[in-house]
N, C-alpha and C positions, 0 to 999 in steps of 0.2 A: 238887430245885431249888425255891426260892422263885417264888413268880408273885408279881408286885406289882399285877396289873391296868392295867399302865399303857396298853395296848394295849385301849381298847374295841371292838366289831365295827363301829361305822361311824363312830364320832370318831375312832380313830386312822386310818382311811383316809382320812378329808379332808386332811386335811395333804398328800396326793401330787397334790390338785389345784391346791395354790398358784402351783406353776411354771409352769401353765398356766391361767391364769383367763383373759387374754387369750383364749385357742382357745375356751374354754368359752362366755366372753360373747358371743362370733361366731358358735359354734355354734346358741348359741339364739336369737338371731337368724334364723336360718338355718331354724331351726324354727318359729319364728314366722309368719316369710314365707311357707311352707310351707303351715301352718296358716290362714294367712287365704287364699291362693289357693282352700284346699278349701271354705271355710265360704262364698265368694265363687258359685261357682256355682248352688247350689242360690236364690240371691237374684233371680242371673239367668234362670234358670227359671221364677222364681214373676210376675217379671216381663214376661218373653215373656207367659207364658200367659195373667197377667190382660190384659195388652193386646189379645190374640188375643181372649178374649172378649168384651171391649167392643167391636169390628168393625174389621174391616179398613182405617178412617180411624184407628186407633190403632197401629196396625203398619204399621212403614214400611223398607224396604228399608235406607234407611240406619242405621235402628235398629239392624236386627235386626245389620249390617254392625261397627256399633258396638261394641255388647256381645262380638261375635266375635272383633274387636283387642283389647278389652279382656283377655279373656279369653285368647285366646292369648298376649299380655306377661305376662300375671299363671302364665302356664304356662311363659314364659321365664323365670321370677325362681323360681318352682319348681324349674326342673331344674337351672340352677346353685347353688342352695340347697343341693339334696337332693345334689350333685355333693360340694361341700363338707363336710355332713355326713359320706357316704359316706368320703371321703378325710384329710382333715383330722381330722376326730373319729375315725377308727379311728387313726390313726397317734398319737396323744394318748392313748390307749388304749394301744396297744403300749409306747407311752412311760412310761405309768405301772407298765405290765407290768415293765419295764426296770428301772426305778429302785425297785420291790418286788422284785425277784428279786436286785439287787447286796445290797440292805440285808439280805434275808434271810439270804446267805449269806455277807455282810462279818459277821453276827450268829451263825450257825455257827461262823464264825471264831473268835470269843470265848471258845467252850463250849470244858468244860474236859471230860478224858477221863471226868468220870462221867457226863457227858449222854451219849456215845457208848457207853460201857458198858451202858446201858440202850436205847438206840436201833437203830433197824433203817433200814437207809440208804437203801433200798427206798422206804419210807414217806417218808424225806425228799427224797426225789428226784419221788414222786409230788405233793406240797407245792409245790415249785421248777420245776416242771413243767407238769403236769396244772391245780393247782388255777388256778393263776395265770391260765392261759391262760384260764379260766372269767372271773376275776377283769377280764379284756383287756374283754372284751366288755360285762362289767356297767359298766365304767369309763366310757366310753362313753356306751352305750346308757340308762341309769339316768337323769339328768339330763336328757337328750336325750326320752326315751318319759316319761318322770312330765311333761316342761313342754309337750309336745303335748297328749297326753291332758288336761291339766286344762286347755289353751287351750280345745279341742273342747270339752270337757264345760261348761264355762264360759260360752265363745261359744255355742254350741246351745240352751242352757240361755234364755242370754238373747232370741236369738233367736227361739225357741221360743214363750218366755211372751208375746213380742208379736206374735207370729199368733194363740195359744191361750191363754190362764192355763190355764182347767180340764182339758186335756188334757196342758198341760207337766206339770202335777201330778199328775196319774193316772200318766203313762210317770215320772216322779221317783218315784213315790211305791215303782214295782217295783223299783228301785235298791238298798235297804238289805239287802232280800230278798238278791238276789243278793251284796250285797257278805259278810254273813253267813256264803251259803256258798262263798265266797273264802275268811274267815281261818279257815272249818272244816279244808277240805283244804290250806289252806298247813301248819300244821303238820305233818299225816301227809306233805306232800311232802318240809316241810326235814329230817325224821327221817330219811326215805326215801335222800332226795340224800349226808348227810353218812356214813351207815351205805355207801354205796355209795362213795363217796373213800374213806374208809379203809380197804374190802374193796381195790382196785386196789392200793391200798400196800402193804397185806401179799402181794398176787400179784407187785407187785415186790419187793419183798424177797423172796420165794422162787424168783423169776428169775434173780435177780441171783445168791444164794446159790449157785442149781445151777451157772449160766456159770461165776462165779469159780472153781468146786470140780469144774472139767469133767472134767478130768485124773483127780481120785478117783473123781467116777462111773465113769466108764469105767473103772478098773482092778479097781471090783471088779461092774463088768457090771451095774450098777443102772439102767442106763436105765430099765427097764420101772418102776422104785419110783419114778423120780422124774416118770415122767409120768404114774402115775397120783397121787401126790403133785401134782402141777400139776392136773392134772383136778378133783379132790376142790376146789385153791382157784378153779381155771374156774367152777366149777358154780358153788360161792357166790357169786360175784362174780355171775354170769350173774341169780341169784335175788335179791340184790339190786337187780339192775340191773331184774328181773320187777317186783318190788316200785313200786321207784319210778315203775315205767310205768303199774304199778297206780292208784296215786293221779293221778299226772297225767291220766289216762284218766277216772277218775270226775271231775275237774276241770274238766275240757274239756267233757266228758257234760252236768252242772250247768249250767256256763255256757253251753253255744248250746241249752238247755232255755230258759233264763231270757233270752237272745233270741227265740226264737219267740214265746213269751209276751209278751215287749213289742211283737211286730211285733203279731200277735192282738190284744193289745188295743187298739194305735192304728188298725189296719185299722177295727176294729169299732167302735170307740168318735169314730173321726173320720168315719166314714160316718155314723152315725146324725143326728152333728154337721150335718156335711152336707145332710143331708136336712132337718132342721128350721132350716136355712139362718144356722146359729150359725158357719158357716166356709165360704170359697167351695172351688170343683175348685181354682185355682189354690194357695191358702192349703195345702190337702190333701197336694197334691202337692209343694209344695217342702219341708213337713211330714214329710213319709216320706223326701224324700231327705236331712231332716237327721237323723232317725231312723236311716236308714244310716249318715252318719257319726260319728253317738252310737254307734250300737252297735259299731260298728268299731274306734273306738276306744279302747271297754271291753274290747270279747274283743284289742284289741291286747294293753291293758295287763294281762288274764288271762293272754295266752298269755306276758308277759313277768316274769312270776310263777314262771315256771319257769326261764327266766334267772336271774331274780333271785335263787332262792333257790341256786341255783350259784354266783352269784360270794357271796354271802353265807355261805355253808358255806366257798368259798376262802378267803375274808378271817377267818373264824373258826378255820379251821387254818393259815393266816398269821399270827394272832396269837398263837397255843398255841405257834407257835418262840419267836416275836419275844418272847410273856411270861419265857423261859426266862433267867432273871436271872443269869450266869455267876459261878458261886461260886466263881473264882479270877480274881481282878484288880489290877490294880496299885491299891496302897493312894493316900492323898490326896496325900501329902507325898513319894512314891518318885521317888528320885535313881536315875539313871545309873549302871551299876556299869560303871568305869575301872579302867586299869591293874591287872586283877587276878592277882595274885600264885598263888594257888592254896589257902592255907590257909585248910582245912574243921572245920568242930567241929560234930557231931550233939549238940544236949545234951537229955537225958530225952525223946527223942521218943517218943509214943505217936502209932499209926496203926489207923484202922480205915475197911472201906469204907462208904461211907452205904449207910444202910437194912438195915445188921447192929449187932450187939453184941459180936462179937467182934472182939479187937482181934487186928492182922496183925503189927504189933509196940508191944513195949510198954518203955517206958522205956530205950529204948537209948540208951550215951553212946561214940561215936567220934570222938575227935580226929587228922587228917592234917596232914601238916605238909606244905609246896609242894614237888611235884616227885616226891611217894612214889607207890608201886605200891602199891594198896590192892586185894588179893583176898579176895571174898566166896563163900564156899562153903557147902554145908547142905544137908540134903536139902529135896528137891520140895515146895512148898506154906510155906516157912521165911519166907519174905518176902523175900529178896535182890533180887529186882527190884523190887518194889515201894517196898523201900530208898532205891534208885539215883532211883527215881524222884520220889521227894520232893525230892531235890537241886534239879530244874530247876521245881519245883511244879509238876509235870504232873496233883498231885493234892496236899492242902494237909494239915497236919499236923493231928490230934487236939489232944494236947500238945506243950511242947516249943517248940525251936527250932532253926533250920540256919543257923548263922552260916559265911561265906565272906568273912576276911579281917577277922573282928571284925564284919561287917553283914552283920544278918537277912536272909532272902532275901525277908521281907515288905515291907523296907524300900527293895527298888531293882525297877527297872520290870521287868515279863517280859521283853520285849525284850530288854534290854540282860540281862540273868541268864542266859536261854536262848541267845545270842551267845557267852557265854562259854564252853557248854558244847555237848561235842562225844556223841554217842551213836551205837554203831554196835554192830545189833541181830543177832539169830539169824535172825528174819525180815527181809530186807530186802525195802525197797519200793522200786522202780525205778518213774520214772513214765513214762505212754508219751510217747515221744522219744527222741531221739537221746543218743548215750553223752556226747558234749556238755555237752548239755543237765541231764542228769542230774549231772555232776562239778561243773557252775555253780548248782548249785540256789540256794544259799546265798548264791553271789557272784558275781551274772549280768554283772557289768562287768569280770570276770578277763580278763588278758591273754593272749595263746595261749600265751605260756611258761610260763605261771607253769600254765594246764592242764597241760600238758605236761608239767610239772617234779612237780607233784601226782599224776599219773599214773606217772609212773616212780617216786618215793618209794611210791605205792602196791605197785608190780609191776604196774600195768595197764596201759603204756604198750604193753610190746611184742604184746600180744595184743589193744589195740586196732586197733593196724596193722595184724594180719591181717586183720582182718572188712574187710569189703568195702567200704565205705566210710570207714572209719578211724573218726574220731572225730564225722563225720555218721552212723554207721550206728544205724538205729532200732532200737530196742533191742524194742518188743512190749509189748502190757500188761504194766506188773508186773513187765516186764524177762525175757519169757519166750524172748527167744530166747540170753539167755545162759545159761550153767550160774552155779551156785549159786556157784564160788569166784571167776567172773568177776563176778557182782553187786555178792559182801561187795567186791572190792576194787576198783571203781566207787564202792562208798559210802566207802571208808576214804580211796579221791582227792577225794570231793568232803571228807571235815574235813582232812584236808591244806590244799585252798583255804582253808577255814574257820579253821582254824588258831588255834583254842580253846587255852584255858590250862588248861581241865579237861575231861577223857575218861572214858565211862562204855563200858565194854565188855562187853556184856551176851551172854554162852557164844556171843560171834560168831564161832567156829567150830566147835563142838559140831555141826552139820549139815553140816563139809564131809568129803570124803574122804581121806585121809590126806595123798596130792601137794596138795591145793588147802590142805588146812589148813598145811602145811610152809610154805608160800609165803604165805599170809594171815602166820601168824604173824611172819615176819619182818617184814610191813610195820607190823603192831599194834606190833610193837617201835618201829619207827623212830617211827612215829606218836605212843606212849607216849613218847619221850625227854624227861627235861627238861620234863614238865606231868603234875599230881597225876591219877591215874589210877585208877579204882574197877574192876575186872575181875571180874566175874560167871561161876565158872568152873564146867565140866560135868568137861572134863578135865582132871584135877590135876596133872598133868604140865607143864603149860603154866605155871602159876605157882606153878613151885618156887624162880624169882629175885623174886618181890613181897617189897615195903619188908615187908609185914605181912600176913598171910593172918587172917582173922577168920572162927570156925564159927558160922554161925548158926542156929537150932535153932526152935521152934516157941515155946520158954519165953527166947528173946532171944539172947543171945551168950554163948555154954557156954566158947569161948575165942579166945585171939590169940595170935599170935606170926611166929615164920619156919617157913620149911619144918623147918629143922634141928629148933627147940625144940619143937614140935607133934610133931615124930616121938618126940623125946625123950621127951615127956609120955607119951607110946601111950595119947591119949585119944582124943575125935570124930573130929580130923582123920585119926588115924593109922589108925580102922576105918576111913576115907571112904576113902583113901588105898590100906588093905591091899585093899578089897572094888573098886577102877578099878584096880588094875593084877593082880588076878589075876583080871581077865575076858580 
């Protein structure tokens, strides 16, 4: 896949604040108020006290009474601050979580089958998931903690220098120190963090893997391999997970090191003050209590360092999808493909998959005319599926062209190309839902007859009556509570619905039993009537009435004809033919 960079790690996430800058600008507001209620006490402190020590004719009950309303309002405007914060900015948060999770995987949507050929769904789901939800919190809390902390460190700062100079700049001067070894241990943490997301990914992918494949474990008693195969990935993950706690840990160690230190040195260095009466008790005292909230501040913003590098790892493997530039897409100028007819012409296709050299076929030229039964046959590894599936561009040509009706198939939208075209596989995939549900996939605004009428041209009608809910009954992941001849012909009612002008039928009954295959096969017939039909067959028996039967071989197309003329020849087809019916 191309990456274009167009996704940087923190320019391409500003964009998801734009819909909300109003929340944001109120937010910090919110923080602000926040902020000045804190830096607000320690003033009245410094002020009591000096009053106290001028004598008892400078402290006066209504004073003290004073400062105490003030104080407590300024504690009112806090709590519905920090209310709002709390509420408002998480759900802003969530929000942005929301509208990175559709995009991501309205952006999946796009990817063509060789990103999934390479991909483990595991990891993409930990992505969709996992990272985001990191990503919630940093959305947030980022903007919100960086404009506190620099209000604190700012206001303190200034406030500071006018009780002290020479002391604000001795506690300044320990600041670089510490920040130093911040961007020491942030790197071993971000290494740390992002090595630890993609250990969780591959443990779901190998979760995932086992569930789906529950059925084969257990048949052939592997329990005991696949959970010490889990274990082996537990561990890593767990040493990862040691890893990063590692750093974090020296992190935290550093920083409340390099607190004490700054406490030590203003204890000491403001006593001395003190004493040679360059700063009064009161000045000392409100002095330390802004020293508290300098430092609180900072080991906020440390401890938020490890936040941050969470959702920053998030946002970096949010961007490695989102960079993932889908190398099949409708061209600039692609028209709608209308009323189509059905005549197909493969002309010199060469095909190979990326990231080999060998090509899967190579200059083939097949012309169908509308309405014909087009069977492909060959042995294992010949390329007949991969053929069939150049048709829909489910993966895009080398060389070559696949013209349908005289235009390219590069030249009309996927949409409308893939509409046209009907495919009904060896594996089917039932989604979980109802039997419904699954026959509307395609054409969820279908009327109940026309279901109905789809389902009987199937053969699935009468045997969804039996099930217990008829055509409400849930069907199971994956469609696991029907058998396999009641799925294929589930999928062959839903393109009934669909009612494509071209059929790709890929050895869609080479896995059923001989009664389910009797019974599929008639409706593949009615389904086949009258629209150009490509049949990917296992059993050759089944199409011995195709318009053209075509051998296809690993060196291209060794020959074509009918059943009759191919037997005649006693070439490829007629071994294929001798070696499936004397098993």
């Amino acid at each position: 896949m191309k990456n274009n960079k167009k996704y940087g790690s923190l320019f391409s996430f500003t964009k998801y604040y734009k819909p909300y800058v109003g929340i944001i600008i109120l937010d910090l507001l919110c923080a602000c108020l926040t902020t000045v209620c804190e830096l607000v006490l320690p003033m009245i402190v410094r002020y009591i006290t000096n009053a106290a020590q001028l004598g008892e004719s400078s402290l006066l009950v209504s004073t003290v009474l004073k400062m105490g309303a003030l104080y407590l309002f300024l504690r009112l405007v806090d709590t519905f601050a920090n209310y709002y914060m709390a509420n408002t900015g998480h759900v802003m948060g969530a929000r942005i979580e929301t509208d990175m999770r559709r995009d991501m995987f309205s952006h999946l949507m796009k990817l063509s089958y060789n990103y999934y050929d390479n991909a483990k769904v595991g990891q993409i789901m930990s992505r969709i998931s996992n990272d985001l939800f990191d990503i919630t919190e940093f959305a947030h809390h980022c903007p919100e903690e960086l404009f506190i902390c620099g209000i604190k460190i700012i206001g303190s700062f200034v406030i500071l220098c006018s009780i002290n100079v020479p002391l604000t700049l001795i506690m300044f001067a320990l600041l670089p120190l510490m920040l130093i070894a911040i961007i020491f241990f942030r790197k071993g943490m971000k290494n740390a963090f992002k090595k630890q997301r993609e250990q969780i990914g591959e443990l779901n992918a190998q979760v995932e893997d086992c569930l789906l494949g529950i059925r084969v474990v257990k048949s052939f008693a592997n329990e005991e391999k696949e959970e010490a195969r889990f274990e082996d990935g537990n561990k890593q993950f767990f040493e990862r997970k040691k890893l990063s706690y590692k750093f974090m840990a020296r992190f935290q160690a550093c920083t409340r090191f390099f607190d004490g230190v700054m406490y030590v040195a203003i204890i000491t260095v403001g006593s001395i003050f003190m004493i040679k009466g360059h700063i009064t008790a009161a000045d000392l005292v409100a002095y330390l209590l802004y020293i508290q909230t300098l430092i609180t501040s900072i080991r906020k913003l440390v401890e938020f360092t490890e936040q941050f590098q969470r959702g920053i790892t998030g946002i970096e493997r949010f961007n490695e999808i989102m960079n993932e530039e889908p190398d099949i897409k409708d061209s600039e100028n692609a028209k709608e493909m209308t009323n189509v007819s059905g005549n197909i012409r493969f002309e010199n296709i060469t095909f190979a998959y990326e990231g080999t050299n060998d090509d899967v076929l190579s200059h083939i030229d097949i012309e169908v005319k509308k309405g014909e039964n087009i069977a492909i046959v060959g042995p294992s590894g010949s390329g007949k599926t991969t053929l069939c599936n150049l048709l829909p561009r489910f993966y895009d040509l080398t060389e070559g062209d696949i013209k349908i009706d005289g235009i390219s198939v590069k030249d009309v939208t996927l949409k409308s190309l893939r509409n046209n075209i009907g495919v009904v596989q060896q594996d089917v995939y039932l989604f979980s839902g109802t039997v419904k549900e699954n026959i509307t996939y395609g054409c969820p605004n279908a009327k109940e007859e026309d279901i109905i009428e789809a389902a009987k041209n199937a053969g699935a009608h009468d045997f969804i009556m039996s099930l217990p809910d008829g055509y409400d009954t849930y069907v199971g992941e994956r469609g696991l509570k029907l058998s396999g001849g009641q799925k294929q012909r589930v999928s062959i009612a839903r393109l009934f619905l669909k009612n494509p002008p071209i059929l790709i039928l890929d050895e869609a009954t080479s896995a059923l039993d001989n009664e389910s295959e009797l019974i599929v096969q008639k409706s593949l017939e009615r389904l086949a009537k009258n629209r150009t039909t490509f049949t990917i067959a296992h059993r050759l028996t089944t199409i011995k009435n195709a318009t053209k039967i075509i051998v296809l071989t690993e060196n291209g197309i060794s020959e074509s004809g009918t059943h009759a003329e191919l037997m005649e020849k006693d070439g490829e087809y007629a071994k294929l033919y001798g070696l499936y019916t004397s098993i």
